[in-house]
N, C-alpha and C positions, 0 to 999 in steps of 0.2 A: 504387388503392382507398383511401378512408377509412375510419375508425376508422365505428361509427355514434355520431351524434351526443350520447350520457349518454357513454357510453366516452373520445369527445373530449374533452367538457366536463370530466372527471374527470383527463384527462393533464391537462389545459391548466391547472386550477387546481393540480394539484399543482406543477406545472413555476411557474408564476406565483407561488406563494406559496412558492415557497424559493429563497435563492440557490444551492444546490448542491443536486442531486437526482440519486441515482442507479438507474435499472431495475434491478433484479438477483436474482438466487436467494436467496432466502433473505434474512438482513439482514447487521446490519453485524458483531454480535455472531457469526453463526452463520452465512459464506456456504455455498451449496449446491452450488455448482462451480468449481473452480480459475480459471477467468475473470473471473467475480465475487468471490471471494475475491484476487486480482492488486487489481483495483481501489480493492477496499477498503485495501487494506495500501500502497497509492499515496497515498491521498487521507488517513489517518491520518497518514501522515508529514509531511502537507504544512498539515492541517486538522485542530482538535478537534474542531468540529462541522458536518456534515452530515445530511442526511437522503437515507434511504432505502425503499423499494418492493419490495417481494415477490412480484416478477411470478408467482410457485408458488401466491402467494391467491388471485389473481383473475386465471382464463382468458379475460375481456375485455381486461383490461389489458395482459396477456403479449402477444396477438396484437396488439391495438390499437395498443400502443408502434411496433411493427417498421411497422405503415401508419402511423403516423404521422410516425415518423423517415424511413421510405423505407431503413430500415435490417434488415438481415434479423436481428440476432442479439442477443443479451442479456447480459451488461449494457450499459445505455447512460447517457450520461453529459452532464446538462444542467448548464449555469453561467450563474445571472444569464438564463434564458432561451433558450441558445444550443446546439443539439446538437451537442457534443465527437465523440465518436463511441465506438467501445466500445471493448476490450481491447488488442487491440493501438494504435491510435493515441493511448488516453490512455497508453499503456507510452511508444510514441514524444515525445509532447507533454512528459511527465515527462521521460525521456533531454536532451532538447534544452532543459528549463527552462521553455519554454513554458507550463506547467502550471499552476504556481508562478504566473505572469505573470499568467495569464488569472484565479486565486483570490485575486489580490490577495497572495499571500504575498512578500515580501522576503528574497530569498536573500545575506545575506554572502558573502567570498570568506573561510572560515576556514580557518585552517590546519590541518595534523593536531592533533586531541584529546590531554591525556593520558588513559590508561585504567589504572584497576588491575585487575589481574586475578589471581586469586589461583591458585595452583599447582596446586590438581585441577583447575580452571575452563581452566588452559591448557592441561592433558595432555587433556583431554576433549577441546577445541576441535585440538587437535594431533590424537589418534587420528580426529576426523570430519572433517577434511581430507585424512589421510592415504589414507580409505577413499574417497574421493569419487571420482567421474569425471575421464578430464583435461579440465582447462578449467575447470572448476568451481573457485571461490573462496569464503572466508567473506566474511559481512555484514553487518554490524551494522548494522540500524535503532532508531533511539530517534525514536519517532513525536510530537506534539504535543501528545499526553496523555503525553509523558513515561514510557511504556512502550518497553522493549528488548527486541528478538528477535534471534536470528543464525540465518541461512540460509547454503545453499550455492547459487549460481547462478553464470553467466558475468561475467566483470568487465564493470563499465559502463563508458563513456565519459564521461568526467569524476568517476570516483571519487576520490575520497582514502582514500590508504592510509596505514595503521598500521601500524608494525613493531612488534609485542609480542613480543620477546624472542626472533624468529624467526619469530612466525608473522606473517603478511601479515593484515590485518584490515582489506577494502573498504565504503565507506561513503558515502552521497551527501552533498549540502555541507552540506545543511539537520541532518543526522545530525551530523555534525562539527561544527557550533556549536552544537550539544544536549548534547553528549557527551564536553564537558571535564568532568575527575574520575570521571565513572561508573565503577562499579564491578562486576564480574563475576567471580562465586562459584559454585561448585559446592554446591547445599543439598541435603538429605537430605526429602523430602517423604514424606505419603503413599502417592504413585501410583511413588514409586520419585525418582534422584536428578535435578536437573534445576537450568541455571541462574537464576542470579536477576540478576538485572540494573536497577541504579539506583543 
């Protein structure tokens, strides 16, 4: 089944006029589902700018994408024209570098970063490891806008690790020649304490 043909014409020109386009809940600032929010925070690390679709505005579009990809689910993910496909194989395409390849980005082989990281910043980072799941490791992403997050998830394949002072700190390659010198603080905010990273 196809899309009907406004619905089409409206994929095809979006996909057409951007080299990176992703379907997704919500945007890039604000995703709407852990699947869409994975991608986003993929393509950040890898890219400054893309564009995205809010398949939640427009229920032609939502359905129309999935006939038109032949793909059932959301987010999806076009490059230069070409459907990637959604969550989990841009996760896989990412792991294997692929990703990188196909956006045109140039990945070095850099070695471990140095990192400073200041002494509530690593008792903090120490206590949210300690509380974590087994298997679960920290992560440091410093994305293309030169923003820094840490997560806990499974070690990748191909991480580079950081020994800070004992704690293990995993990071992909594109992260590790972003993230010589950066630094990571424990600051007192607002909304309570939280780190700052840059």
């Amino acid at each position: 089944m196809s899309p009907d043909p406004a619905t089409r014409a409206r994929i095809e020109s979006l996909i057409a006029s951007n080299d990176v386009v992703l379907f997704m809940k919500g945007n890039r600032e604000a995703p709407q589902c852990g699947f869409s929010a994975t991608v986003v925070q993929i393509l950040d690390a890898l890219i400054p700018e893309y564009e995205t679709f809010d398949v939640l505005s427009d229920p032609g579009v939502r359905e129309g994408i999935k006939e038109y990809s032949a793909w059932p689910t959301i987010p999806q993910l076009y490059v230069r024209g070409e459907f990637l496909g959604g969550c989990d194989i841009v996760r896989e395409l990412h792991g294997a570098g692929e990703l990188a390849e196909k956006l045109g980005v140039e990945v070095a082989d850099a070695g471990p970063p140095e990192l400073e990281i200041g002494a509530s910043a690593l008792a903090a980072l120490r206590d949210a490891v300690s509380g974590a799941e087994p298997g679960q490791v920290l992560h440091l992403v410093v994305d293309a806008r030169r923003h820094g997050h840490v997560s806990l998830g499974p070690a990748g394949e191909g991480d580079v690790v950081v020994d800070a002072k004992g704690l293990e700190i995993h990071m992909d390659r594109l992260t590790a020649a972003r993230a010589n010198g950066i630094a990571i603080e424990l600051v007192e905010t607002p909304r309570g304490r939280s780190l700052k990273i840059g």
